[in-house]
N, C-alpha and C positions, 0 to 999 in steps of 0.2 A: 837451484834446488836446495842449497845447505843454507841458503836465505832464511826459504820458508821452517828449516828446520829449527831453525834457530831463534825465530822468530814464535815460536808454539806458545800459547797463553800455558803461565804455571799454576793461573788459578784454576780453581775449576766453577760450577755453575749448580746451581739447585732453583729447584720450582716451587712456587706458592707453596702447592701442597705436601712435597718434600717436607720444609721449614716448619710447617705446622705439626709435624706429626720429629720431625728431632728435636721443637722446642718442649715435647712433653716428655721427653726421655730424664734418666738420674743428672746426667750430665750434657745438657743442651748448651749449642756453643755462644759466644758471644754475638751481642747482638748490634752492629753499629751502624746508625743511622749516618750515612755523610751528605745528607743535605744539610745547607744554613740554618742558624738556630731557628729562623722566625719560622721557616718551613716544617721545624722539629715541634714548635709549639702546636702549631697549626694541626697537625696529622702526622703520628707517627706509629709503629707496632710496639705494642705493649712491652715491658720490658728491656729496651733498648738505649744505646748510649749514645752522644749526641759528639760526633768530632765529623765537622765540614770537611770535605775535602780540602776543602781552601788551606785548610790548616793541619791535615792528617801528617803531610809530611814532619813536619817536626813535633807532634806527641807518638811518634813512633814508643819513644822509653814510655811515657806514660804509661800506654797498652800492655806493657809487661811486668812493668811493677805497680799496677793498677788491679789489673784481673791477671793475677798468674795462675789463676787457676781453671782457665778456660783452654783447651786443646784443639778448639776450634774457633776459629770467627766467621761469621755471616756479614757484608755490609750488604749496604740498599740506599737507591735516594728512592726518586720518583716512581722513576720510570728505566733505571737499570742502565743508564749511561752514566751517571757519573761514579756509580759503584765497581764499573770493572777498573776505570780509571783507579779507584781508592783500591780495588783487589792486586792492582798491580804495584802499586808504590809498594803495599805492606810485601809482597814476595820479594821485593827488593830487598827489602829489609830483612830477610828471612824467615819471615812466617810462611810456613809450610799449609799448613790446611786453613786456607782462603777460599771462600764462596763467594758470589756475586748472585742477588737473589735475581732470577731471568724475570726482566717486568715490570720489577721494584715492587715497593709498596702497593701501587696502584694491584698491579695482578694479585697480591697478598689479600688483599680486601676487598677484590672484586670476588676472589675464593670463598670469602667467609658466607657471600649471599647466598 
């Protein structure tokens, strides 16, 4: 039982339409894409920064003395599996308000139709 407790995801999770609607606020949080560059070329949401998971773990500093001015972040790849992976390393890290967009991309733009 204190397994499971222990074990509780720190990030939390937002939906297509959530994200669409705090990216139009004064203060909409950061945007990061952690799929690979080519995939970031290819298809990404507007506005967004481009750090792979592959490589999230060590721009952790970047992320803060990059955008210190963001109080939240959003990541996403695809399809919303390799972003809880990326929402997890950063809580490790201690960033407190992490999102994982439920779906990824794909559901963000399947929204927009």
């Amino acid at each position: 039982m204190y397994k499971k407790i222990l074990q509780k995801k720190a990030y939390k999770k937002i939906t297509a339409d959530d994200l669409k609607f705090v990216m139009e606020n004064d203060e909409p949080p950061l945007l990061v894409d952690v799929c690979e560059e080519w995939e970031f070329h290819r298809n990404h949401i507007e506005g967004a920064v481009n750090i792979p998971l592959s490589i999230i773990d060590t721009f952790v500093h970047e992320i803060t003395t990059k955008f210190p001015e963001y109080n939240e972040i959003v990541v996403y790849c695809t399809f919303g599996v390799r972003s809880k992976t990326a929402a997890t390393i950063l809580n490790k890290h201690g960033f407190k308000n992490v999102y994982s967009l439920i779906g990824g991309s794909s559901s963000y733009f399947r929204s927009q139709q």
